[in-house]
Structure formats: C-alpha cells, structure tokens
Backbone as XML, in Angstrom:
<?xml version="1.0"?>
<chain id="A" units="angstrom">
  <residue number="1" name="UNK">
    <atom name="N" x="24.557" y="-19.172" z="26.037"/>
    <atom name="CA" x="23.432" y="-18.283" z="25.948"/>
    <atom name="C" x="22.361" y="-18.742" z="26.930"/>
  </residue>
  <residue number="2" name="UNK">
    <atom name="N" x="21.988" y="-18.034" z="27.878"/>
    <atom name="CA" x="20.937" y="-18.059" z="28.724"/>
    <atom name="C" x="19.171" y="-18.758" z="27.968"/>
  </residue>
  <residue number="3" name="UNK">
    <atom name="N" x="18.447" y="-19.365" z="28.654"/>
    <atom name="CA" x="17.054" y="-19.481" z="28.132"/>
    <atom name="C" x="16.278" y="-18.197" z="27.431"/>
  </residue>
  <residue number="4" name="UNK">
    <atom name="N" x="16.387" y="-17.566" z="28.894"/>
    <atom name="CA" x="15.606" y="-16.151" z="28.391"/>
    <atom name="C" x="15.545" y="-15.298" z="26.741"/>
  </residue>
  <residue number="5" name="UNK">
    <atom name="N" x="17.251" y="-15.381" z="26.743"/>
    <atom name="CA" x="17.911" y="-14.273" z="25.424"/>
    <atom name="C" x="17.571" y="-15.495" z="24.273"/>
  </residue>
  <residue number="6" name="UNK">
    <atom name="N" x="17.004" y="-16.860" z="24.281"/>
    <atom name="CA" x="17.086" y="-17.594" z="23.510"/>
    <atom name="C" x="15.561" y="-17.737" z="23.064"/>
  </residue>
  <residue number="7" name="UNK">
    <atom name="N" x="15.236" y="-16.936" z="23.603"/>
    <atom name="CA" x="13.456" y="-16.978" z="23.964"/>
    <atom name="C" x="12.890" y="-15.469" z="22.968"/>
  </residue>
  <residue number="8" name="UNK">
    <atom name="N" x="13.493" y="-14.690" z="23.421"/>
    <atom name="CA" x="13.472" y="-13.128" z="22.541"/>
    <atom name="C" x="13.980" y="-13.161" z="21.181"/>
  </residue>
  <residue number="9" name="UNK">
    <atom name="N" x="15.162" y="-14.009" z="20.634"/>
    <atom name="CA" x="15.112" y="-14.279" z="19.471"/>
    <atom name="C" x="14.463" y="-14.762" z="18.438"/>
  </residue>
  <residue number="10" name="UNK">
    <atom name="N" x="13.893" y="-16.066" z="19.493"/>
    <atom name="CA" x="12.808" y="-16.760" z="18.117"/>
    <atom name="C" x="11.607" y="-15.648" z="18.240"/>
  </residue>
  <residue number="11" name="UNK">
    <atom name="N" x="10.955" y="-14.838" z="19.205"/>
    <atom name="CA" x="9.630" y="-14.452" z="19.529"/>
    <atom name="C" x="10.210" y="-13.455" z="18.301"/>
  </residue>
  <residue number="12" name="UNK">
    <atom name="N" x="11.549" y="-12.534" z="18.338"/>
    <atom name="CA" x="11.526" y="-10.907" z="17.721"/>
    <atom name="C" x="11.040" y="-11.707" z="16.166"/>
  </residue>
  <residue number="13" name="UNK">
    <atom name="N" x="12.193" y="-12.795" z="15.615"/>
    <atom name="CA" x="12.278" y="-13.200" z="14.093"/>
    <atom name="C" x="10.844" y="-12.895" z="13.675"/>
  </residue>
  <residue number="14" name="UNK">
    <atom name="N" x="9.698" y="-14.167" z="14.272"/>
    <atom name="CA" x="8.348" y="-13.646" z="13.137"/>
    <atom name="C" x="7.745" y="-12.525" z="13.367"/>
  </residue>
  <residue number="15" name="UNK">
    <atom name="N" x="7.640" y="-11.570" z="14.318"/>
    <atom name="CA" x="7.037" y="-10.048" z="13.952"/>
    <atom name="C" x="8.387" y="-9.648" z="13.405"/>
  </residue>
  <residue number="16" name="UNK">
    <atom name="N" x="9.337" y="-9.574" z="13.117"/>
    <atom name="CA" x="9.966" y="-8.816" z="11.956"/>
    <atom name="C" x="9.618" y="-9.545" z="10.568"/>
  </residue>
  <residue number="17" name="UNK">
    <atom name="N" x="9.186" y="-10.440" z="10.595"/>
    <atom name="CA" x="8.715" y="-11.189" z="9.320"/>
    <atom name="C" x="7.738" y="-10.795" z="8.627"/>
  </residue>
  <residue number="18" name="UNK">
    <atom name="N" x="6.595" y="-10.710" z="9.399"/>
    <atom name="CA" x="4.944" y="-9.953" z="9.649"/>
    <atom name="C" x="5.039" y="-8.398" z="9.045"/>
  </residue>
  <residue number="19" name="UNK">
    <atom name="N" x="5.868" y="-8.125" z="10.129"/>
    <atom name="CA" x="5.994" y="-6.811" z="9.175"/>
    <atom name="C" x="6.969" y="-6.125" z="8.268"/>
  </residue>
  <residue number="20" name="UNK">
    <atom name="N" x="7.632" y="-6.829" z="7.865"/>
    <atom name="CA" x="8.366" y="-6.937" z="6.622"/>
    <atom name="C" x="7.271" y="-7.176" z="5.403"/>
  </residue>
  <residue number="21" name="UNK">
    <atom name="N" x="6.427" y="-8.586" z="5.458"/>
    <atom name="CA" x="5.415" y="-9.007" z="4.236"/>
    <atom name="C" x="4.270" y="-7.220" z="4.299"/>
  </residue>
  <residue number="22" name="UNK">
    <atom name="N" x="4.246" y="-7.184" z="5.246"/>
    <atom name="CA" x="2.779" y="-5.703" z="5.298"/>
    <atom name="C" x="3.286" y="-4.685" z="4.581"/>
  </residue>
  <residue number="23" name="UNK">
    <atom name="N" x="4.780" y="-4.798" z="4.503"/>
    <atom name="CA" x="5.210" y="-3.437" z="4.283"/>
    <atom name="C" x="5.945" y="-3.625" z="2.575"/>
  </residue>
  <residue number="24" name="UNK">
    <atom name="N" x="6.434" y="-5.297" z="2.198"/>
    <atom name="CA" x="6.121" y="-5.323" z="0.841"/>
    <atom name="C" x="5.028" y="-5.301" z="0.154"/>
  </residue>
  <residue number="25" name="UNK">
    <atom name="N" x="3.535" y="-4.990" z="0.640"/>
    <atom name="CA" x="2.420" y="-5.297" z="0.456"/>
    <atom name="C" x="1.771" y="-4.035" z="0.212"/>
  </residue>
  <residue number="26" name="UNK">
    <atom name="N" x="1.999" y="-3.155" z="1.225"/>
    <atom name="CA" x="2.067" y="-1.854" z="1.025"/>
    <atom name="C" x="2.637" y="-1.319" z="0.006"/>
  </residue>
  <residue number="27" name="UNK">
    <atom name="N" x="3.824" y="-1.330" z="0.076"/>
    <atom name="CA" x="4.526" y="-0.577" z="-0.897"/>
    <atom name="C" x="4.034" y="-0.827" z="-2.368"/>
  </residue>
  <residue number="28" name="UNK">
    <atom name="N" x="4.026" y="-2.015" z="-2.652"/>
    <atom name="CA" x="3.778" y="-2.914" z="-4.202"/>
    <atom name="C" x="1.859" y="-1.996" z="-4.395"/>
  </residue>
  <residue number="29" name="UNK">
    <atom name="N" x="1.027" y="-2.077" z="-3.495"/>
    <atom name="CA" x="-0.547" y="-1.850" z="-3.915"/>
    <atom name="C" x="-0.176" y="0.179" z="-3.687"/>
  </residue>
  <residue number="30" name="UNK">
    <atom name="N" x="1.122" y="0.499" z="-3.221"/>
    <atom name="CA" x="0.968" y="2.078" z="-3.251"/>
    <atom name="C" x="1.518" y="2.654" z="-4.879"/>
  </residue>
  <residue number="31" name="UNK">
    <atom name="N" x="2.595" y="1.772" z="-5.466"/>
    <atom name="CA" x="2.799" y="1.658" z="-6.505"/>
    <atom name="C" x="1.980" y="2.050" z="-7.638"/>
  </residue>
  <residue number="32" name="UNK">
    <atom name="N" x="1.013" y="0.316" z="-7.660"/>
    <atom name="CA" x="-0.028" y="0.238" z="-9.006"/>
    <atom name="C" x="-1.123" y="0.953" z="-8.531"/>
  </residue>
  <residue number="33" name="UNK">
    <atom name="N" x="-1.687" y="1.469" z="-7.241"/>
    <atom name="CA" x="-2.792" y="2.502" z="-7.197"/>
    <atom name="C" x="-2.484" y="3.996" z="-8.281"/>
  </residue>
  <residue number="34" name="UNK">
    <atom name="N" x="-1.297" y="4.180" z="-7.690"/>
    <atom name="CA" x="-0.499" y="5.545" z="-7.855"/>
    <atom name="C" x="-0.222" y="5.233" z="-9.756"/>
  </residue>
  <residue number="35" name="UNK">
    <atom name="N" x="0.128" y="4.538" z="-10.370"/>
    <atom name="CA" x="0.298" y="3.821" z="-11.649"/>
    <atom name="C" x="-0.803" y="3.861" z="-12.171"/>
  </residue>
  <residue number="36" name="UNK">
    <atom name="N" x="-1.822" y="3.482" z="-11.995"/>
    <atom name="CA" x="-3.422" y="3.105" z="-12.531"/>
    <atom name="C" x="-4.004" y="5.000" z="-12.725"/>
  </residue>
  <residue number="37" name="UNK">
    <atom name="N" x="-3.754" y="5.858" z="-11.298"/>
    <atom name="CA" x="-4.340" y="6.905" z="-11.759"/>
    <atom name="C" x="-3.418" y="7.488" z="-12.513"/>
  </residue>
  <residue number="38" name="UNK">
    <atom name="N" x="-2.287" y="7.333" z="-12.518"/>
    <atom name="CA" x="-1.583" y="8.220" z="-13.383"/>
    <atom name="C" x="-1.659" y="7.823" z="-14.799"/>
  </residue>
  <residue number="39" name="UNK">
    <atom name="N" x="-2.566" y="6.943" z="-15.153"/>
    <atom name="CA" x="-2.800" y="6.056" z="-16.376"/>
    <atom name="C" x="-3.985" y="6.236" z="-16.557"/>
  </residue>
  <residue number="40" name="UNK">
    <atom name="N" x="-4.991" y="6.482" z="-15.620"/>
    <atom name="CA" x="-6.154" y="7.001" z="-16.071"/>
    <atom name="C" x="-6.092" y="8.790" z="-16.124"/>
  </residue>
  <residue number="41" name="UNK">
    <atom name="N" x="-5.208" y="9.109" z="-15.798"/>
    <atom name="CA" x="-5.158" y="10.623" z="-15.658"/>
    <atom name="C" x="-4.768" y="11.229" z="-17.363"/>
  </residue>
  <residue number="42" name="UNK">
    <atom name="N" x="-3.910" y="10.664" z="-17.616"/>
    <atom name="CA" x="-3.283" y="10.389" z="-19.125"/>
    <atom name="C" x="-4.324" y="9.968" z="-20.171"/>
  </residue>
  <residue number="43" name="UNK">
    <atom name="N" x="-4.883" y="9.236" z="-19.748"/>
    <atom name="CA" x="-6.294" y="8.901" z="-20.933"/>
    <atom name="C" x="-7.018" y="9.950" z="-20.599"/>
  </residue>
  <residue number="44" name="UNK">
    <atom name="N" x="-7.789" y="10.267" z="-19.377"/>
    <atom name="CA" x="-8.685" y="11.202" z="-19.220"/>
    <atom name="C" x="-7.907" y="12.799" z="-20.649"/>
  </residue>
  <residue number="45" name="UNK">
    <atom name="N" x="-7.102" y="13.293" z="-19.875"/>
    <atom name="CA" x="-6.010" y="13.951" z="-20.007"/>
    <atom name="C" x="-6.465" y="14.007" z="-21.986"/>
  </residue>
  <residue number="46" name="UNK">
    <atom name="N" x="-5.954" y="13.141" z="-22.152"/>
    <atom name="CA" x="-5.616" y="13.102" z="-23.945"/>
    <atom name="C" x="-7.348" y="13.363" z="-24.570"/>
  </residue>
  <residue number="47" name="UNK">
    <atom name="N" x="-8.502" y="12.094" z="-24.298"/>
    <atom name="CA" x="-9.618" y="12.357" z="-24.839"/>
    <atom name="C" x="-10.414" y="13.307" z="-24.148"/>
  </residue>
  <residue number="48" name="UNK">
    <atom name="N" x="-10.154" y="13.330" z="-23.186"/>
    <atom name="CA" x="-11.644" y="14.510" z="-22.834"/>
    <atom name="C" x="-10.959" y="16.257" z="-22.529"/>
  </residue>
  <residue number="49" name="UNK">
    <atom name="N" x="-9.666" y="16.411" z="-22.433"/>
    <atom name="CA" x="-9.592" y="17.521" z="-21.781"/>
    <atom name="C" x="-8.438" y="18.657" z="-22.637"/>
  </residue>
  <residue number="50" name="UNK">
    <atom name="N" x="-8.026" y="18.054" z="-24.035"/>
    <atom name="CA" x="-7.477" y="18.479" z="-24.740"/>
    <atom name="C" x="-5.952" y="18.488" z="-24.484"/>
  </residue>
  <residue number="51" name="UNK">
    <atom name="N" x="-5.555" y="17.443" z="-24.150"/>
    <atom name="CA" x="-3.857" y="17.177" z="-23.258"/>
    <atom name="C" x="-3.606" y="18.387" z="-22.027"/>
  </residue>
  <residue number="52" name="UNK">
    <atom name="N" x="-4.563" y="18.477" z="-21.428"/>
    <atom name="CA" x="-4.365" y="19.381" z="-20.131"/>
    <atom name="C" x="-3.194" y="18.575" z="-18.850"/>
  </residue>
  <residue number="53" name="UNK">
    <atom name="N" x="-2.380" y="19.123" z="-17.824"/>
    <atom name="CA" x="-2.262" y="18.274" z="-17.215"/>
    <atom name="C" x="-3.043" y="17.982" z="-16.051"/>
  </residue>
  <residue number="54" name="UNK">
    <atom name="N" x="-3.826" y="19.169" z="-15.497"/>
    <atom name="CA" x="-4.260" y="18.821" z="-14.083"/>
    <atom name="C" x="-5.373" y="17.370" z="-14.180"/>
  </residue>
  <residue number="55" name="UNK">
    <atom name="N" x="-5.878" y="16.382" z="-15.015"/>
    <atom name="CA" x="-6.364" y="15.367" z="-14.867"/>
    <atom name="C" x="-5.213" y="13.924" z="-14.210"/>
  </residue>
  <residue number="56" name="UNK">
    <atom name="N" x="-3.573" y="14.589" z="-15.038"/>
    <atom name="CA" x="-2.964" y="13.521" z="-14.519"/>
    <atom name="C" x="-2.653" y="13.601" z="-13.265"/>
  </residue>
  <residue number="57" name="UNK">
    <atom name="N" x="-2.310" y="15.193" z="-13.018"/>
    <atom name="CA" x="-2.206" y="15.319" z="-11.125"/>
    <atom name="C" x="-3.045" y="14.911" z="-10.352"/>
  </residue>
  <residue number="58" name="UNK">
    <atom name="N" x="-4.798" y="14.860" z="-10.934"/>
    <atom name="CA" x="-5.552" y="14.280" z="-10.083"/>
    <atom name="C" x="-5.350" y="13.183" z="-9.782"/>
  </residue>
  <residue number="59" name="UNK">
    <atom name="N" x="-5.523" y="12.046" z="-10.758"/>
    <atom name="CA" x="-5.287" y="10.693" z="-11.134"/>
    <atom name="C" x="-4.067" y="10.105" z="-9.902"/>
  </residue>
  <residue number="60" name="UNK">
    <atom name="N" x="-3.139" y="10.862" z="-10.121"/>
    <atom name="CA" x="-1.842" y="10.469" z="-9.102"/>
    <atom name="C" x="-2.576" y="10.826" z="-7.545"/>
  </residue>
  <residue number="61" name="UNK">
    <atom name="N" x="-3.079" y="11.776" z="-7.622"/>
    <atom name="CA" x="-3.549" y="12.530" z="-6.409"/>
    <atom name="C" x="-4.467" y="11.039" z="-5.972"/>
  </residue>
  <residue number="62" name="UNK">
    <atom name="N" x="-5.374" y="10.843" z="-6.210"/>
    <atom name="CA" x="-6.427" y="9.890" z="-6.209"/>
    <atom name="C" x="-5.944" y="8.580" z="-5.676"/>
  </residue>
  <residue number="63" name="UNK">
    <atom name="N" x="-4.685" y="8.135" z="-6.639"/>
    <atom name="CA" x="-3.690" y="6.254" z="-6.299"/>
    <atom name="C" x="-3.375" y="6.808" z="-5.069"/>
  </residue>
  <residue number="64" name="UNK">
    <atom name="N" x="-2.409" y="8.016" z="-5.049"/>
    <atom name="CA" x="-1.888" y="8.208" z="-3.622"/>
    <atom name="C" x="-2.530" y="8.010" z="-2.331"/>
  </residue>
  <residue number="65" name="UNK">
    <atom name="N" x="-3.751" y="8.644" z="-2.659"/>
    <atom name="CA" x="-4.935" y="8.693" z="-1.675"/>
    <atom name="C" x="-5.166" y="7.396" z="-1.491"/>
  </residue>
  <residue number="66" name="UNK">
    <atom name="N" x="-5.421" y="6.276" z="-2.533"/>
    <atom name="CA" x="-6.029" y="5.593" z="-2.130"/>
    <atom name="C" x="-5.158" y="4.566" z="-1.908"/>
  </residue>
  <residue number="67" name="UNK">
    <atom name="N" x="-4.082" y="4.419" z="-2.402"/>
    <atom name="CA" x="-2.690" y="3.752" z="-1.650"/>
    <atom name="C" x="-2.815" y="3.844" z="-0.330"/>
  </residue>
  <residue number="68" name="UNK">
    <atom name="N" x="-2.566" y="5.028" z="0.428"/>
    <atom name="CA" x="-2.213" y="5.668" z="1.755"/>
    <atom name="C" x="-3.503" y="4.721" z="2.604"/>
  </residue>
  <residue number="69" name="UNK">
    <atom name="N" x="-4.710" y="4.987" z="2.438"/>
    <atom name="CA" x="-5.107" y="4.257" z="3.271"/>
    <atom name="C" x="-5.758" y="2.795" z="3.032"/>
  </residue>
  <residue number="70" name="UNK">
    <atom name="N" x="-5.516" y="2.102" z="1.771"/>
    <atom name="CA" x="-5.197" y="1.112" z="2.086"/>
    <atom name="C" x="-4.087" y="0.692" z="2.984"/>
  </residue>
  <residue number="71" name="UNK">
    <atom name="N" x="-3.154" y="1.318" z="2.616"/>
    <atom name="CA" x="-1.579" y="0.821" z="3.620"/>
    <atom name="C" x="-2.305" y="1.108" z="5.387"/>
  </residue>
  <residue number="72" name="UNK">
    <atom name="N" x="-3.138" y="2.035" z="5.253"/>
    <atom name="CA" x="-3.173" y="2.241" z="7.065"/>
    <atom name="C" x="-4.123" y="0.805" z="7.206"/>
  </residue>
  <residue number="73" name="UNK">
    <atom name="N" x="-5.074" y="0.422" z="6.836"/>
    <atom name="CA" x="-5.941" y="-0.329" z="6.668"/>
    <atom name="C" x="-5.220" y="-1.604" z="7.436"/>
  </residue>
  <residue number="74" name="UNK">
    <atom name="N" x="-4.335" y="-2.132" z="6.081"/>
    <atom name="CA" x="-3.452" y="-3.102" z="6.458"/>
    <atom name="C" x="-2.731" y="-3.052" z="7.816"/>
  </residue>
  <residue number="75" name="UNK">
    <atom name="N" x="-1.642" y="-1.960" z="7.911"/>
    <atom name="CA" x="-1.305" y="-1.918" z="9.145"/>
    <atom name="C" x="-1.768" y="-2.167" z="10.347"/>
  </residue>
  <residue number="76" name="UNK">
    <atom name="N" x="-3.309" y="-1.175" z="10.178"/>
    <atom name="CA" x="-4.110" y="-1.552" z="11.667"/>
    <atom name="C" x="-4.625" y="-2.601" z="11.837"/>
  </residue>
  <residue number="77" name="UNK">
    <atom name="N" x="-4.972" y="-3.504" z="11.036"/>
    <atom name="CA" x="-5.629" y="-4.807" z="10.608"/>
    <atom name="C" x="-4.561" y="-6.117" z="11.783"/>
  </residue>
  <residue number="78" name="UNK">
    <atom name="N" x="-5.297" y="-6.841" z="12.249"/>
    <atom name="CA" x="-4.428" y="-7.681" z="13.056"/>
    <atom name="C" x="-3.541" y="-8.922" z="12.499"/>
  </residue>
  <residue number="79" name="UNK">
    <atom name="N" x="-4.205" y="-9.458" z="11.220"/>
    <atom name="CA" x="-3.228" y="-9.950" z="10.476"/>
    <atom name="C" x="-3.030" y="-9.631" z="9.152"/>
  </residue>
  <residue number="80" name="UNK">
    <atom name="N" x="-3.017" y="-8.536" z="9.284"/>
    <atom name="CA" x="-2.368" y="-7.969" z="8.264"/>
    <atom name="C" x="-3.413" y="-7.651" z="6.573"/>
  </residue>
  <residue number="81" name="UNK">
    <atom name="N" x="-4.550" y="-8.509" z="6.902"/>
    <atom name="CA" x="-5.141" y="-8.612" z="5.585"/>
    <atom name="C" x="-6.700" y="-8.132" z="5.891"/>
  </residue>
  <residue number="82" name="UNK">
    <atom name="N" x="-7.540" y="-7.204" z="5.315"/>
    <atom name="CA" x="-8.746" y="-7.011" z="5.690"/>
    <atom name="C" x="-9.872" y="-8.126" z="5.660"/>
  </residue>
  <residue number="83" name="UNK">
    <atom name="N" x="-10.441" y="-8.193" z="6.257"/>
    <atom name="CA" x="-11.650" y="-8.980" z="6.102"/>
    <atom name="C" x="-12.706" y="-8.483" z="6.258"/>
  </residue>
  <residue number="84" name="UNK">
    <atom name="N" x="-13.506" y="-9.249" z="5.261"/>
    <atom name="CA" x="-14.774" y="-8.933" z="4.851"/>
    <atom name="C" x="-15.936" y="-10.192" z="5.025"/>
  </residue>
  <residue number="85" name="UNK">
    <atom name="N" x="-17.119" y="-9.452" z="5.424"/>
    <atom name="CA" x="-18.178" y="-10.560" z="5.553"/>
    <atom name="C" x="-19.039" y="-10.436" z="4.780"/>
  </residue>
  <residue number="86" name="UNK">
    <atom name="N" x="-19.685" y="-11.818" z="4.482"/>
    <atom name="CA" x="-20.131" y="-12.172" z="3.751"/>
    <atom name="C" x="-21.581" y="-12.354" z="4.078"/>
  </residue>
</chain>
C-alpha cells in the first residue's frame, strides 16, 4: 500500500466517527423532544380540552419542530456541540 492511500484512511476513519456520534445525538434528542410533546399533548389533551386530539398533534408538531432544529444546530456547529457564553 502506497503512503498516500495510507494517509486517506486514517484522515476518512475520524470524520466518519464525528459524524456518526452527531447523528446518534440527533436522532436520540429528535426522539425525547417528539416523546415529551406527545406527552404533554396527552395531558394537555385529557385535563384541559376534554380528550380532544388536536393538542396531541400539536405537542408532536412542537418536539418535531424543535428536534429538527436542534439537529440543524448541531450539524452546523463545528464540533458538533453548541456553545454558549457566559
């Protein structure tokens, strides 16, 4: 095996690594966003609205939403994790 082709292997391994973790990271916070409203949609739903469903569609509507751009967040983010100042 040549230097070069021995050079592109180790470089490809950790960005497939990188973004492998972003994208279990993603997926897992698109989950419990999407989980949480559909759990607050269901409570809303039962006490305030007389078991209607459009509170749980919101609720889902809402995780989704706010799944989605957390995940862009992350993505565009350079390592992967937002930062915040203090």
């Amino acid at each position: 095996m040549s230097q070069q082709s021995q050079e592109l292997q180790i470089t490809s391994a950790p960005t497939r690594s990188i973004l492998n973790d972003k994208w279990d990271v993603v997926l897992s916070n698109f989950l419990v966003k999407t989980s949480l409203g559909f759990g607050a949609g269901v409570l809303a739903s039962v006490i305030l609205f007389k078991r209607r469903a459009f509170p749980v569609w919101l609720g889902i509507g809402f995780g989704i939403g706010r799944g989605y751009s957390e995940g862009d967040a992350i993505f565009r983010s350079a390592a992967g994790l937002r930062k915040s100042t203090v």
